[in-house]
ROLO-780748 format. One record per residue (C-alpha): x, y, z; chain; residue number from 0. Coordinates in nm, 2 decimals. Layout:
REM residues N
<node <X,Y,Z>,'A',NUM>
...
END
This chain:
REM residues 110
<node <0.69,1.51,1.20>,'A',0>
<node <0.46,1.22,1.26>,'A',1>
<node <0.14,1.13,1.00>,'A',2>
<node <-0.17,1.21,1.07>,'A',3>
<node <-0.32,0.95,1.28>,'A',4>
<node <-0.57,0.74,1.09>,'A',5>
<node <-0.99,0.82,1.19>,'A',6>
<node <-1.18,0.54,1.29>,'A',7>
<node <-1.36,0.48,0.98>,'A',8>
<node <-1.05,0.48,0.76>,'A',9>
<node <-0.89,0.19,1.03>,'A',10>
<node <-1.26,0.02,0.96>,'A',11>
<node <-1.21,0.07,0.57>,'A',12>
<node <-0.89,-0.05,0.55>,'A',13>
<node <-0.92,-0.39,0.77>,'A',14>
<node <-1.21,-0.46,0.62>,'A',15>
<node <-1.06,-0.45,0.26>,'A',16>
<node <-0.78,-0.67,0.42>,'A',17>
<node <-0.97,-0.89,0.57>,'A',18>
<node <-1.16,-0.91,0.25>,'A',19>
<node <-0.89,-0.96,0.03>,'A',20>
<node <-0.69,-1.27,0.24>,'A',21>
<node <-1.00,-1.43,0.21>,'A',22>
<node <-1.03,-1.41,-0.17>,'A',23>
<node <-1.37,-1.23,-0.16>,'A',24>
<node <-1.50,-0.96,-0.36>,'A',25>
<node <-1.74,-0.68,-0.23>,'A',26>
<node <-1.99,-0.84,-0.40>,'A',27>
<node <-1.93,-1.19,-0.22>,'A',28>
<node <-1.86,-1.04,0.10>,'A',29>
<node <-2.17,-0.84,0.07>,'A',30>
<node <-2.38,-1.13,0.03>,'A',31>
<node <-2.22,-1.33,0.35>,'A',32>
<node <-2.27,-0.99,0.51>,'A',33>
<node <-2.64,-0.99,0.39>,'A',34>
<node <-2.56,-0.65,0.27>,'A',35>
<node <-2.56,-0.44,-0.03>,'A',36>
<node <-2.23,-0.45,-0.24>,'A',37>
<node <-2.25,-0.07,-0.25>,'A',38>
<node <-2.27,-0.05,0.10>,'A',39>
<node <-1.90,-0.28,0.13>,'A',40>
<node <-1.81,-0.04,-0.13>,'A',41>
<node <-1.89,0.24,0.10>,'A',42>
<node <-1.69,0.15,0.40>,'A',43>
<node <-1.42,0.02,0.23>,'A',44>
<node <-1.40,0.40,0.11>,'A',45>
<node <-1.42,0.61,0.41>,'A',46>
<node <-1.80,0.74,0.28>,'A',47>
<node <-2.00,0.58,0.55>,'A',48>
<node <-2.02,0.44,0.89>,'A',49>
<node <-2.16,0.13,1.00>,'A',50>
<node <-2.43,0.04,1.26>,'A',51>
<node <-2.31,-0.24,1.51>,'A',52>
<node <-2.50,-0.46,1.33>,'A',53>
<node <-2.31,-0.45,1.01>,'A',54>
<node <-2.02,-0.44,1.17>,'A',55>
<node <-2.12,-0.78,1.34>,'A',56>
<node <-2.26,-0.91,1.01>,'A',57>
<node <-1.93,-0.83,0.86>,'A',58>
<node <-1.72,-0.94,1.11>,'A',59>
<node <-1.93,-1.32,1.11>,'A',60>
<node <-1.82,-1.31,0.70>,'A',61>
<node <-1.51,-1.28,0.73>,'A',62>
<node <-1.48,-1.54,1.04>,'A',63>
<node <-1.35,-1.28,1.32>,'A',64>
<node <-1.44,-1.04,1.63>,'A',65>
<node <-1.63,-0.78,1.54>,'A',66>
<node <-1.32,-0.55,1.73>,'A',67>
<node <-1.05,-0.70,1.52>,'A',68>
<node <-1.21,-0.43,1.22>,'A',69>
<node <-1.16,-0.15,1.43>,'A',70>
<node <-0.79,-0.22,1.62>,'A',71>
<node <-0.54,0.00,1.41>,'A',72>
<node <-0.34,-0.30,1.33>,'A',73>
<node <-0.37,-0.29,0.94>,'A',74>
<node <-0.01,-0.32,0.91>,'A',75>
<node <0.06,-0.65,1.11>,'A',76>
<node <-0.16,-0.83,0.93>,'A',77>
<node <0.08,-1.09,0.66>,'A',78>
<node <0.02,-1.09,0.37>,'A',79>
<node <-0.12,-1.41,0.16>,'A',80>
<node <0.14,-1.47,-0.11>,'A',81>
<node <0.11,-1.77,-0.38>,'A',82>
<node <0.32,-2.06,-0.39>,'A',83>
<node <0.59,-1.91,-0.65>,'A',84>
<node <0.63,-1.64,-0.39>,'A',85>
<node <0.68,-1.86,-0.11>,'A',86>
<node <0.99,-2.07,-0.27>,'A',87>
<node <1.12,-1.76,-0.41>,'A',88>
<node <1.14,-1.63,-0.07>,'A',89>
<node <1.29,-2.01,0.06>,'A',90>
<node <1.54,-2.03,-0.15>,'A',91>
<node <1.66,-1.68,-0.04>,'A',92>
<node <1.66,-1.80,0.32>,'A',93>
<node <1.78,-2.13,0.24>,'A',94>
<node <2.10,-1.90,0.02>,'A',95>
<node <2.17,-1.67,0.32>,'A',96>
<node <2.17,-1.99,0.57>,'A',97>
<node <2.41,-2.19,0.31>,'A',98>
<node <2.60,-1.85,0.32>,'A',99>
<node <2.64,-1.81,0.71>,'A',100>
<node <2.72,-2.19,0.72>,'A',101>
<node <3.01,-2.21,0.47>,'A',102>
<node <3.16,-1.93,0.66>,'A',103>
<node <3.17,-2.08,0.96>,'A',104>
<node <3.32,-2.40,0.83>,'A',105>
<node <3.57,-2.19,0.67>,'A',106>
<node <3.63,-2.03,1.00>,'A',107>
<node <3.66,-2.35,1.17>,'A',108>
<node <3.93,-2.54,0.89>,'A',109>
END
C-alpha cells in the first residue's frame, strides 16, 4: 500500500525547513530576511498556516531560490550539507572500496 501523498502545505513546510537549514538559518534569521514574523516561519514550517504569494516570494528571495522550488515535492532529492569530518569519513570509504576493486583486479591479472 502506498503513503499518503503529502498536501501542499506539508511539501511547503518541509522545503522550507530544508532550505532553511542548508543555509544555517534559524526561523528567527530567516524571518527577518523574509521581513516576517518568526512565528509566522514557525507556522509554515508546521503545517498550521498557508502563505499569501507574497510570503512565499519573500521567502523564496531569503533563501536565494524560485519561489516554485518551495512547493515541487522534491524534499527528498535535496543533499544533505554534511561537515568536513563527514566528508573524509565518507572518502576514505570510497577511496577503501576503490583500493578493494583494484587489488582484485591486479590479482586477477598476475
Amino acid at each position: 500500500m502506498k503513503g499518503k501523498e503529502p498536501t501542499l502545505r506539508g511539501i511547503l513546510a518541509a522545503n522550507l525547513k530544508e532550505h532553511r537549514k542548508m543555509l544555517g538559518l534559524s526561523q528567527e534569521k530567516l524571518a527577518e530576511m523574509a521581513d516576517l514574523s518568526w512565528q509566522t516561519v514557525n507556522s509554515i514550517e508546521c503545517h498550521r498556516t498557508w502563505v499569501s504569494e507574497k510570503t512565499l516570494e519573500n521567502l523564496a528571495d531569503a533563501l536565494k531560490i524560485d519561489a516554485f522550488q518551495l512547493l515541487l515535492p522534491i524534499i527528498n532529492t535535496i543533499p544533505k550539507a554534511i561537515n568536513s569530518g563527514e566528508a573524509v569519513k565518507k572518502l576514505v570509504k570510497i577511496k577503501r572500496t576503490f583500493d578493494d576493486s583494484f587489488n582484485k583486479i591486479v590479482n586477477l591479472i598476475k
